[in-house]
BAGU-531854 format. One record per atom (N, C-alpha, C): residue number from 1; atom name; x, y, z. Coordinates in steps of 0.05 Angstrom, whole numbers. Each point is the difference from the previous one (the first is absolute). Example, Ala and Ser with C-alpha at 12.3 -4.5 7.8 and 13.67 -1.06 7.14 Angstrom:
# residues 2
i:at:c1:c2:c3
1:N:264:-114:156 $
1:CA:-18:24:0 $
1:C:18:24:0 $
2:N:-7:21:-14 $
2:CA:16:24:1 $
2:C:-15:22:14 $
***
This chain:
# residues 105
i:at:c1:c2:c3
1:N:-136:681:11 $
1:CA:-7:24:13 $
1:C:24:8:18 $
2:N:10:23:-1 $
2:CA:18:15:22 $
2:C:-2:16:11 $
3:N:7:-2:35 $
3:CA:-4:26:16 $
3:C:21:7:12 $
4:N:0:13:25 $
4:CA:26:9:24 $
4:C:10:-18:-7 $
5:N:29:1:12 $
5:CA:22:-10:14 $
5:C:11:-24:-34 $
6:N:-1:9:-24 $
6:CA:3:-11:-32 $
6:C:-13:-37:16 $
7:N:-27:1:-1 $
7:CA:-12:-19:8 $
7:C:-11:-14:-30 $
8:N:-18:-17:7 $
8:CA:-10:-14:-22 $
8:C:-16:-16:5 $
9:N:-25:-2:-16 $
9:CA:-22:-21:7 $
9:C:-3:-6:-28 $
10:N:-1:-37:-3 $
10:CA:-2:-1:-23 $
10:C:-13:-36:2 $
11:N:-17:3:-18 $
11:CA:-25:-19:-7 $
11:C:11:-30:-26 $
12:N:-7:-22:10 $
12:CA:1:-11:-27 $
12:C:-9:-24:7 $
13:N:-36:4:-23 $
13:CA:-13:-21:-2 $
13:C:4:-9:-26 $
14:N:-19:-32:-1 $
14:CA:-7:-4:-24 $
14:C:-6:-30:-2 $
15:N:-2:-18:-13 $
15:CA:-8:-28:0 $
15:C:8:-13:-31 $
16:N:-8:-19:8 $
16:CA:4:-27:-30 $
16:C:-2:-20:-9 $
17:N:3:-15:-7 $
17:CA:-4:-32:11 $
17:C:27:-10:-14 $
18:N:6:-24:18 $
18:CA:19:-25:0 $
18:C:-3:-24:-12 $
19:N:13:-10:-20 $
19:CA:-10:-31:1 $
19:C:15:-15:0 $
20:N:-3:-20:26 $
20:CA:18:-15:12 $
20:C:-12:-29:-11 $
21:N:12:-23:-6 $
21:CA:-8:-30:4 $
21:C:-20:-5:-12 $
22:N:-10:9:-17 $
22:CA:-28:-1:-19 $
22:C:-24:14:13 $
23:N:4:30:18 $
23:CA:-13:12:12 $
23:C:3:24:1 $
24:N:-26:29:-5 $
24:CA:5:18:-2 $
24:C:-3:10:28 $
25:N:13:21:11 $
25:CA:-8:9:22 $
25:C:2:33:9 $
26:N:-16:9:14 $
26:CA:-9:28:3 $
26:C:19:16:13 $
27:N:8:17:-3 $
27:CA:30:9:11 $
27:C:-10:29:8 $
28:N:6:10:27 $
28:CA:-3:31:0 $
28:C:19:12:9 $
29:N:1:25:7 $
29:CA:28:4:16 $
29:C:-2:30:12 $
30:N:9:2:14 $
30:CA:-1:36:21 $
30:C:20:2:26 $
31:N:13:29:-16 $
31:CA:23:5:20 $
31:C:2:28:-5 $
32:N:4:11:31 $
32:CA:4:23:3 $
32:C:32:7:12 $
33:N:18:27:-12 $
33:CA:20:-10:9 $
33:C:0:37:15 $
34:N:17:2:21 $
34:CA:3:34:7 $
34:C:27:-8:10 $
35:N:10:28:-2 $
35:CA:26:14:8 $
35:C:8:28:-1 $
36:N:17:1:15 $
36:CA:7:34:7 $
36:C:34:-3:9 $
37:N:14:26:-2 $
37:CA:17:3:10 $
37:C:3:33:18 $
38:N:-5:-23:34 $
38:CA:4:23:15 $
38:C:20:18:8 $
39:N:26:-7:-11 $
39:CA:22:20:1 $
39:C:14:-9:-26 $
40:N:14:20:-6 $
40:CA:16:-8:-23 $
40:C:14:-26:-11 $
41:N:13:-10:27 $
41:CA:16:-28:-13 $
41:C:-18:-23:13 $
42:N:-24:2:4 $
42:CA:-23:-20:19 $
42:C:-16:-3:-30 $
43:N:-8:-27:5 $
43:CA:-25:-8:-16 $
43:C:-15:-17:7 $
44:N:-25:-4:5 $
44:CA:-19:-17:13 $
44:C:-16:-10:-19 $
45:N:-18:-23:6 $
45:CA:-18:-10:-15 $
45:C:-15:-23:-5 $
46:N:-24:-10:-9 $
46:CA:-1:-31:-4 $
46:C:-27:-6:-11 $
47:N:-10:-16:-3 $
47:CA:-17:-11:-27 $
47:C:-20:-11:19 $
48:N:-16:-13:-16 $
48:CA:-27:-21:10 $
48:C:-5:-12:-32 $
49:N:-1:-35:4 $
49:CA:-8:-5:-25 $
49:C:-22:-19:0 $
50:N:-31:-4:-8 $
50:CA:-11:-20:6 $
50:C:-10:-4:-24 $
51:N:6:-35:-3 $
51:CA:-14:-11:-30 $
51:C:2:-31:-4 $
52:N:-15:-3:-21 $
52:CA:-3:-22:-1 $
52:C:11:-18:-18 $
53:N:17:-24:10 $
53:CA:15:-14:-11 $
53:C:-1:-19:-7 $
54:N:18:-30:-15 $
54:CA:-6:-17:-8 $
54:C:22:-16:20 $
55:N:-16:-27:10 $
55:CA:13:-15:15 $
55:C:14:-17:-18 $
56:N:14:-4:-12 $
56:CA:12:-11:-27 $
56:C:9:-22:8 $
57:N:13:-6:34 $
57:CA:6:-42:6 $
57:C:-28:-5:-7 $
58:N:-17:6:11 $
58:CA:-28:-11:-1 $
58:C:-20:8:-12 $
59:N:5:29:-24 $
59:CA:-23:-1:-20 $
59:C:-18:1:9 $
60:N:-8:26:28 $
60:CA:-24:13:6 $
60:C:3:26:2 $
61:N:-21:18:11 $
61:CA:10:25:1 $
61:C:0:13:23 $
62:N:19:16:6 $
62:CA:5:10:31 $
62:C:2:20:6 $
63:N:8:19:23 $
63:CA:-9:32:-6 $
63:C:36:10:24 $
64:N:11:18:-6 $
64:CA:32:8:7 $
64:C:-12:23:7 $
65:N:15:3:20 $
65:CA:4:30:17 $
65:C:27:8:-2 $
66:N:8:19:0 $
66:CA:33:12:-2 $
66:C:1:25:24 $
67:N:17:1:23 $
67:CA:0:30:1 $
67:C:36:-1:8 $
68:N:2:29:-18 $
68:CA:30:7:9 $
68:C:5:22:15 $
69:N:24:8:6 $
69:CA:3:29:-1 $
69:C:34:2:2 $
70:N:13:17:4 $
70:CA:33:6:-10 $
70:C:-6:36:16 $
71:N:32:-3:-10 $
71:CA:21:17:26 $
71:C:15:7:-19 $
72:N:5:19:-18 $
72:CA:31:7:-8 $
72:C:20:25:3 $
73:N:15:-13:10 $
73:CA:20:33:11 $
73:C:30:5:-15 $
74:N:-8:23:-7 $
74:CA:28:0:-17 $
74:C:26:21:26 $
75:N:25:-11:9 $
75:CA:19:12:20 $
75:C:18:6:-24 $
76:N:0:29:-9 $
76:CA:18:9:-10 $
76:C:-6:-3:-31 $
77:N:27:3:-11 $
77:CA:-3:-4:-41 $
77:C:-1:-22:0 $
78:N:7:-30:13 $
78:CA:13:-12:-12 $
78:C:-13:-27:18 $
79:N:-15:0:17 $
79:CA:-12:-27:15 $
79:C:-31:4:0 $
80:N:-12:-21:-5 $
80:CA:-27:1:9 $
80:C:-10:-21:17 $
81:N:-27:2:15 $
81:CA:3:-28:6 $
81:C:-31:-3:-4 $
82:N:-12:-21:-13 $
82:CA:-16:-15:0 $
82:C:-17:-10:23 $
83:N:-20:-2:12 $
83:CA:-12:-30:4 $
83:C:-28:6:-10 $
84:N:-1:-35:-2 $
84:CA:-29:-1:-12 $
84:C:-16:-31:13 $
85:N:-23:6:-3 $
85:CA:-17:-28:14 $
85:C:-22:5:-16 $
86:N:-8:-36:0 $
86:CA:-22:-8:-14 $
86:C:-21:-18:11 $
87:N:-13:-4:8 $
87:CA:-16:-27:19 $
87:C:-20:-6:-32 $
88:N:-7:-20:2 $
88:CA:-22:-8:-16 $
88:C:-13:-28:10 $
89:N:-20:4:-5 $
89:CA:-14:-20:12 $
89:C:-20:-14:-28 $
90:N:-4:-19:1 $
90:CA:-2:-19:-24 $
90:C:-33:-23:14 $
91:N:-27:12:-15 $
91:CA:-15:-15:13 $
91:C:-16:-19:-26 $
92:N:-8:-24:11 $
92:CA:-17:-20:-21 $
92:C:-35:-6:19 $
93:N:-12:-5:-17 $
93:CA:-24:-14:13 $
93:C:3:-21:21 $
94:N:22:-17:-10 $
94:CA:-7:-26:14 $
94:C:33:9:18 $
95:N:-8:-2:25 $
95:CA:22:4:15 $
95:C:31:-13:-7 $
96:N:-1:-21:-6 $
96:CA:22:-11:-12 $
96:C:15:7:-19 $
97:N:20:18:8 $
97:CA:23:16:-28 $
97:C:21:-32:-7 $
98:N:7:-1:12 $
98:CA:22:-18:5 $
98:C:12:-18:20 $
99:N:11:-23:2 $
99:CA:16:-14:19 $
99:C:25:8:6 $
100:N:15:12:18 $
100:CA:26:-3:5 $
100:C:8:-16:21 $
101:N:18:-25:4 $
101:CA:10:-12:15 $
101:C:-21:-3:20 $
102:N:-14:-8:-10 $
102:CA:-26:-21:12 $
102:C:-15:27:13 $
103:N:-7:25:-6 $
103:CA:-10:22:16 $
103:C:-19:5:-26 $
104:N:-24:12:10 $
104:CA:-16:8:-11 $
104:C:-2:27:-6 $
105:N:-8:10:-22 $
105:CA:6:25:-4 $
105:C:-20:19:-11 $
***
């Protein structure tokens, strides 16, 4: 979908299954992403992604959050600059993801 400012809203579901370790598993997935550019050499924007994953060290199933967003500016013909960020967060049933250096995680 597009409105003001050459914006954009844009959708993408869908699901599947995985089979990991002699196991099938239910997979879904949903992310919404928008952007716009409020002046000519400006661009803004960023996503949401929530779905469900496969814990594959441990061969259970777990559910991922994603969110981003980005900055891109172009100064002139000939430079642009980038940034971008991602956080994701990574959850299981049983609190225990992993050991690092004797820390619980």
């Amino acid at each position: 979908m597009s409105g003001p400012l050459q914006s954009s809203l844009n959708g993408l579901f869908g699901g599947g299954q995985t089979y990991w370790n002699g196991q099938y598993f239910e997979e879904q997935f949903n992310q919404l992403s928008l952007w716009f550019v409020p002046r000519v050499n400006l661009s803004v924007g960023g996503n949401i992604r929530i779905e469900d994953v496969v814990d594959f060290a441990n061969t259970r199933p777990g559910k991922s959050r994603r969110f981003g967003a980005f900055i891109s500016y172009q100064w002139g013909r000939r430079l642009q600059i980038n940034v971008n960020h991602t956080l994701q967060e990574f959850e299981v049933s049983d609190p225990l993801l992993y050991w690092l250096f004797g820390h619980r995680y």
